[in-house]
SERO-615767 format. One record per residue (C-alpha): residue in one letter; y negated, x, z. Coordinates in pm, whole numbers. Example, Ala and Ser with C-alpha at 12.3 -4.5 7.8 and 13.67 -1.06 7.14 Angstrom:
// SERO-615767
NODE  dogu      c2      c1      c3
NODE     a     450    1230     780
NODE     s     106    1367     714
END
This chain:
// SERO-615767
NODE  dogu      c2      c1      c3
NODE     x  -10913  -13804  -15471
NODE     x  -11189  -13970  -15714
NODE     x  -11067  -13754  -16031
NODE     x  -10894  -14011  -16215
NODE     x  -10933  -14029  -16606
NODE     x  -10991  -13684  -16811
NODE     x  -11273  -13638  -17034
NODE     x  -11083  -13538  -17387
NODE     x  -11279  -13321  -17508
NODE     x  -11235  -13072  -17223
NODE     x  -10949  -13206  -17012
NODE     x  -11208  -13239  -16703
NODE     x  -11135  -13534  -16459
NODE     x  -11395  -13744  -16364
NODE     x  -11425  -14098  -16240
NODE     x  -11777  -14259  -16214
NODE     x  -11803  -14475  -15931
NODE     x  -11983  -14782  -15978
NODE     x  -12163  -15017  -15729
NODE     x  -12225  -15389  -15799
NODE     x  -12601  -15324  -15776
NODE     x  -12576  -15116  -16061
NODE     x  -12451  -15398  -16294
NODE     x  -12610  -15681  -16113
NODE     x  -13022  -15616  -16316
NODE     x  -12886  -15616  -16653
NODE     x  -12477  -15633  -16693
NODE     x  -12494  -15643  -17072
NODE     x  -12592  -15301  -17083
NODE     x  -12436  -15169  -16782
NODE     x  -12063  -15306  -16912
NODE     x  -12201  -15140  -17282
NODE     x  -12250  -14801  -17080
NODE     x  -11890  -14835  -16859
NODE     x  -11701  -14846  -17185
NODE     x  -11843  -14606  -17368
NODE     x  -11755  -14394  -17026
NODE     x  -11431  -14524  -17022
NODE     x  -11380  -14466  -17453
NODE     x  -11444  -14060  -17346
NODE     x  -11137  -14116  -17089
NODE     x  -11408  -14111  -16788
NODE     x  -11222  -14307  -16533
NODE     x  -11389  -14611  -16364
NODE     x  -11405  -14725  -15998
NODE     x  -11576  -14960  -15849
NODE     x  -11718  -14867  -15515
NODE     x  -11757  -15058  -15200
NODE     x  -11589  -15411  -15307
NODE     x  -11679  -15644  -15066
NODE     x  -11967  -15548  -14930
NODE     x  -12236  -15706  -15073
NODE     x  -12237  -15978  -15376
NODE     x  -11902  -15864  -15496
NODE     x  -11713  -16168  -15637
NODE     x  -11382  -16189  -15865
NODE     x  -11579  -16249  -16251
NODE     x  -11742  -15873  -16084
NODE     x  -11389  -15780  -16132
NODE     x  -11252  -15898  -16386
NODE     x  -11534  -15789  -16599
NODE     x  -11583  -15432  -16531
NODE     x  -11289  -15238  -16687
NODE     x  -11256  -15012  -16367
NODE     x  -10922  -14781  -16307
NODE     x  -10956  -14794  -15911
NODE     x  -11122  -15080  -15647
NODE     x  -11277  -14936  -15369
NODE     x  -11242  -15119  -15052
NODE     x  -11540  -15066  -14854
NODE     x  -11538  -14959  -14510
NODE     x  -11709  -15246  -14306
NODE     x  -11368  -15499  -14393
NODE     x  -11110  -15167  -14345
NODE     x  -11302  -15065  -13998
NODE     x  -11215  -15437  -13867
NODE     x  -10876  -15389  -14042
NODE     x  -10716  -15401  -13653
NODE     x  -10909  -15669  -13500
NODE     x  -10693  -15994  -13634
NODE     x  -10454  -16138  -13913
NODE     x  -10750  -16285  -14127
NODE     x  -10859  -15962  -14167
NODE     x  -10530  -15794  -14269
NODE     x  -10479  -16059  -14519
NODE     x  -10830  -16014  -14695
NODE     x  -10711  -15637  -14756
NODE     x  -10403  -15721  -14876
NODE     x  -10489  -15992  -15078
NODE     x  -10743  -15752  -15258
NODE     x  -10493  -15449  -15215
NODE     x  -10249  -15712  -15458
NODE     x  -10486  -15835  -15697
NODE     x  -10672  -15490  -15758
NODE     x  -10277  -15387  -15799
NODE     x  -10218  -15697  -16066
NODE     x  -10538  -15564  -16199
NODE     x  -10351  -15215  -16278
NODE     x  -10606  -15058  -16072
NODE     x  -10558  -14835  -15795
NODE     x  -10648  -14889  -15472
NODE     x  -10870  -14685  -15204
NODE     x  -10943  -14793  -14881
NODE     x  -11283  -14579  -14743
NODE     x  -11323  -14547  -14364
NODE     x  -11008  -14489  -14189
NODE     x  -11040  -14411  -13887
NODE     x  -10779  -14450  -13703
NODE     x  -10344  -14387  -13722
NODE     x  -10314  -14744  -13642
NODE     x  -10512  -14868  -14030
NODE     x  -10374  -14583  -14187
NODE     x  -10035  -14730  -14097
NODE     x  -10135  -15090  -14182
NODE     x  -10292  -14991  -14522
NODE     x   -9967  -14810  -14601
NODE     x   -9732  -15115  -14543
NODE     x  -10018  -15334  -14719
NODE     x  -10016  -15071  -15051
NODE     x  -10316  -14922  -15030
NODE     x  -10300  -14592  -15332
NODE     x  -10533  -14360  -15133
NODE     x  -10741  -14332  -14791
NODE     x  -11044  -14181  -14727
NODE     x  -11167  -14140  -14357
NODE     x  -11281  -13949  -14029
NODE     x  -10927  -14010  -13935
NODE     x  -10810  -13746  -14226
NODE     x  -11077  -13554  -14209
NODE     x  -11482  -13514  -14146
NODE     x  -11704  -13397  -14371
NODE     x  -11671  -12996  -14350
NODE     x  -11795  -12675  -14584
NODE     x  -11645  -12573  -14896
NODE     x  -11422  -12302  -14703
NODE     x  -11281  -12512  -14419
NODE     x  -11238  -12791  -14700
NODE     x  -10973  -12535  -14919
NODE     x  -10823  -12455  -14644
NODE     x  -10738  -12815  -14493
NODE     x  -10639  -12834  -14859
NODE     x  -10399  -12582  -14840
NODE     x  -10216  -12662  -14506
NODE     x  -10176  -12997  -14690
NODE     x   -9995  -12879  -14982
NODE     x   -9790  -12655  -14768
NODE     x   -9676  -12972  -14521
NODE     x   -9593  -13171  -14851
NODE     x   -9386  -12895  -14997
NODE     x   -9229  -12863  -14678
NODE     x   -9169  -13208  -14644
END
């Protein structure tokens, strides 16, 4: 789910995600740090957008492969048309971006079905799964490449 760019020297994926509060003390050397991260193929994402001081120059200057939508604008996702357009709004630009687009906390069929029609890339949510062990984990794994093959 958060594997995006591969490291070249030994085809790894990883994607470092990145909070706001990590560039906010001294963004010179945070941005000098994200590209040499992103230079190695180390994909970018910046985690929970919108919940704290996150602003558009936030975006436009960290050179992130995937925006984050945190969970406190997806959980209200239901509640009323200002709030649907707010996610798709930053669904489209993130897209416009060329960034990819997760939206963390679904909880319910209802978002998941909203954020689908709206273009969200990727969900993440009690409403896929809770957090469970390593064995239970593979195994939800595997009945979900066995529906999608069957599909």
């Amino acid at each position: 789910l958060w594997a995006i760019g591969k490291v070249k020297s030994s085809g790894a994926r990883l994607c470092f995600e990145i909070t706001e509060t990590a560039v906010i003390n001294d963004p010179e050397k945070a941005l000098r740090i994200i590209n040499l991260f992103r230079a190695t193929g180390i994909g970018i994402s910046i985690d929970d957008y919108g919940a704290g001081l996150s602003s558009l120059s936030y975006l436009k200057q960290i050179p992130a492969n995937e925006l984050k939508i945190d969970k406190s604008f997806i959980l209200t996702l239901t509640e009323g048309p200002s709030d649907q357009l707010m996610i798709k709004s930053t669904i489209d630009l993130a897209h416009a971006m060329g960034m990819s687009v997760v939206a963390e906390g679904v909880e319910t069929e209802h978002a998941m079905a909203l954020l689908k029609v709206m273009g969200a890339d990727t969900a993440q949510g009690y409403f896929i799964s809770r957090p469970q062990p390593l064995s239970a984990m593979l195994d939800f794994l595997g009945k979900a490449e066995e529906h999608r093959e069957s599909a």
